[in-house]
N, C-alpha and C positions, 0 to 999 in steps of 0.2 A: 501956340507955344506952351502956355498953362497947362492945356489940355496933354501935350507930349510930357512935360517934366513929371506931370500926377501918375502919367502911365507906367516913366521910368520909375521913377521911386516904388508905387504899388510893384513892379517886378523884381525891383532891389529887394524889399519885405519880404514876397515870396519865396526868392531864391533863399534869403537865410533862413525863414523855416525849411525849407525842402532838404538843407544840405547839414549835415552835422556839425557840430561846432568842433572844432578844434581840441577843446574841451573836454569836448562830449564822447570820451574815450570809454574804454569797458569799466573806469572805476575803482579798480583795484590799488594794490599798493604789491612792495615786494614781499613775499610771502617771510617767515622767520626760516633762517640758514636750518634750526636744526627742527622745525614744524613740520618735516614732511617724506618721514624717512623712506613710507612704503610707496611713493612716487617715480612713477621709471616715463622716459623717454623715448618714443618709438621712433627709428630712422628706419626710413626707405629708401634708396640710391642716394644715403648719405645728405638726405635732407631730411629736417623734422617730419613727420608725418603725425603724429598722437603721442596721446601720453597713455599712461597706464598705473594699475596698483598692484603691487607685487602681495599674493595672500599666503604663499609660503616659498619655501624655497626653490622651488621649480617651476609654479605658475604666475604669468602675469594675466589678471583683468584686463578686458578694453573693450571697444566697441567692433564690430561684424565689420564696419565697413571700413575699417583699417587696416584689412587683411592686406596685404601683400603679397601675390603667386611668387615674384623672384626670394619672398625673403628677408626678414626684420631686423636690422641690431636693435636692442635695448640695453639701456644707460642705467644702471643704478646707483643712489648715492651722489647724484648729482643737485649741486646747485644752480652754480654760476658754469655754464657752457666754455667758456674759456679759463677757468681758474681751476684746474684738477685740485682734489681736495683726498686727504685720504681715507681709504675704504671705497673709493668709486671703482664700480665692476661694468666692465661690459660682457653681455651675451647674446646668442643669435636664436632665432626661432627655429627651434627643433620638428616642432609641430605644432597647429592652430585647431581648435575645435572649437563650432561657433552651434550653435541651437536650432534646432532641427524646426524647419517651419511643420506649416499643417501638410502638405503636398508630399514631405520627403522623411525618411527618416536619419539621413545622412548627416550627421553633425561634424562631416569633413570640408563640406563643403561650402567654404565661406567665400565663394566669389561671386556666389548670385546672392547673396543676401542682401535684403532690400533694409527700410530701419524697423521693421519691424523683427522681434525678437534681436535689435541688434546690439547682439552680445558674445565677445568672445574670449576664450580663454586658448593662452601662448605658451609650450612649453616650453622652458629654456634650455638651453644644450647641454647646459652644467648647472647643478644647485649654485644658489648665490651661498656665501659668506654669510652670515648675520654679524653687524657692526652698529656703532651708535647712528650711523648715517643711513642704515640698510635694515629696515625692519619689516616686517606681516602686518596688513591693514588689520584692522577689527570690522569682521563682520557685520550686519545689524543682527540685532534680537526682537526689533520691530519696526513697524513702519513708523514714520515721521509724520506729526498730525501738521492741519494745514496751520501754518503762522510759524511753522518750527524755522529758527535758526540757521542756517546752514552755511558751509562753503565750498568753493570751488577753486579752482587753481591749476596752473598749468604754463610752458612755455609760450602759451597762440599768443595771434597778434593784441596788444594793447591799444587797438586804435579801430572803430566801429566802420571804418569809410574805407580804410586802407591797410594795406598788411606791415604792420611793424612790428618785428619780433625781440622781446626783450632777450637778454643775456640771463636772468634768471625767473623763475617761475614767480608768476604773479597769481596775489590772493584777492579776492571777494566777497562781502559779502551778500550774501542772497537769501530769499526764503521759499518756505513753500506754500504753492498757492494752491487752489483748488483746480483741477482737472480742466474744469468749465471753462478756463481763461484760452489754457491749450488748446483745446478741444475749437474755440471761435477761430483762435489765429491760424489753427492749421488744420482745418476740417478733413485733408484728404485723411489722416493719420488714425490706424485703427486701433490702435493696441493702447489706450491708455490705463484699461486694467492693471499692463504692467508696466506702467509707467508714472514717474513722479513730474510735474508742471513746477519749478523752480526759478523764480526771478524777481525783479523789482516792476511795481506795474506800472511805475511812472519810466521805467526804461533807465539808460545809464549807467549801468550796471551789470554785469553777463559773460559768461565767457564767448569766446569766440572762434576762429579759423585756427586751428593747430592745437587746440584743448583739446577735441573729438576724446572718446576713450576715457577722458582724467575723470577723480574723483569728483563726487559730491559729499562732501560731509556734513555730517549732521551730532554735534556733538565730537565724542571722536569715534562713530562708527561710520564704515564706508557703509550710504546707502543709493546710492545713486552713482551711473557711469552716463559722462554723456554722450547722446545720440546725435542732436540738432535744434536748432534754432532758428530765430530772425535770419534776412539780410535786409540791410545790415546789422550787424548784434545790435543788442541793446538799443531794440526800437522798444515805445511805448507799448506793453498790450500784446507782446511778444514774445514773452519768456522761453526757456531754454526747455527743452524736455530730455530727461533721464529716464535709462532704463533703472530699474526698481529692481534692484540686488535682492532685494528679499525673494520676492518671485520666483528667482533662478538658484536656492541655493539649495537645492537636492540635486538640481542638475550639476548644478559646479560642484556637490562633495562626487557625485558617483565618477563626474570623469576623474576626478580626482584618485577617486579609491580604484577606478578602473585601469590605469596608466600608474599607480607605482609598484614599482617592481618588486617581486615577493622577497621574504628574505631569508634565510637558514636559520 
């Protein structure tokens, strides 16, 4: 009988480390109402799919593997999902150009992209408005050394085990780690050249399912979009990995200077 009860208990102990705490959520809080002007919302058949950062009036940032063949809305201007606020814009994806791997030179073709170079930029069907709600990221002007600061944000789930999605974008803090940490957690993954390793190493902390795309900041430069992570988020020794904006941005001005339209 002793011998049974030692067993159960010892499996009771187990299961509560194995399973997350209740708790043990991604961490954040609600982001500030007017902290996040260049933050857009990606829908795909009318459900969240990513988030994004808007760098000028016609392009959004986000990640390669949030394309969508039928077709994007993005939200801008937005806080609180049910509370219209005004200056909130919606527009549809006109066009996607994601980063040409080693194999192709096609930078239209974002539906095979895997996370590597996954990075892409959306163009909108109509310039946005600029409003106190609706502004252009800043750029980096360099890379973030390791221990920098940073944050992240976004409408994904709040909750590491199960998907619950908040009503307004939550914020986090995080920092940046060394590559090496990335690199043990997720050995398949080759491109950490261009990529930033981002997290807390005791876990607890992370964005998670529906952030895909959103920013990394650093200061107030966008320098990081993210790719992937843990499952579940915000495991110990798991951190999030970001594609490294800086990396890409001859690529991001040329489609840029490539795709606007000349003028008289």
């Amino acid at each position: 009988m002793e011998v049974t009860k030692l067993l159960a208990t010892f499996l009771l102990l187990q299961l509560s480390f194995a399973l997350p705490s209740r708790n043990w959520i991604i961490g954040g809080e609600e982001c500030a109402e007017d902290g996040h002007p260049w933050l857009v919302s990606i829908y795909g058949s009318n459900w969240l799919q990513c988030s994004g950062v808007l760098i000028n009036q016609d392009w959004v940032l986000t990640a390669a593997h949030c394309y969508k063949r039928s077709g994007m809305q993005l939200k801008l201007g937005v806080h609180n999902k049910e509370v219209p606020r005004e200056g909130e814009q919606l527009r549809t994806s006109a066009e996607a150009k994601c980063y040409p791997d080693a194999a192709s030179s096609d930078s239209n073709n974002c539906a095979e992209k895997t996370f590597v170079n996954d990075i892409m930029l959306v163009k909108l069907n109509a310039p946005v408005d600029y409003n106190d709600n609706i502004q252009p990221v800043p750029l980096p002007t360099a890379v973030p050394e390791v221990g920098t600061e940073c944050k992240v944000m976004g409408w994904g789930t709040i909750h590491s085990s199960e998907e619950i999605y908040p009503l307004v974008p939550y914020c986090v803090d995080i920092e940046i780690l060394n590559n090496g940490v990335c690199e043990a957690a997720y050995p398949w993954y080759t491109a950490y050249d261009k990529g930033l390793c981002a997290g807390v190493l005791e876990g607890g902390k992370d964005s998670c399912h529906g952030d895909s795309g959103g920013p990394l900041m650093c200061g107030d430069e966008l320098q990081g979009i993210l790719s992937f992570g843990g499952h579940p988020c915000a495991k110990p020794l798991a951190p999030g990995v970001y594609i490294k904006v800086d990396s890409y941005l001859a690529w991001i001005q040329s489609i840029i200077e490539n795709n606007t339209p000349e003028t008289s």
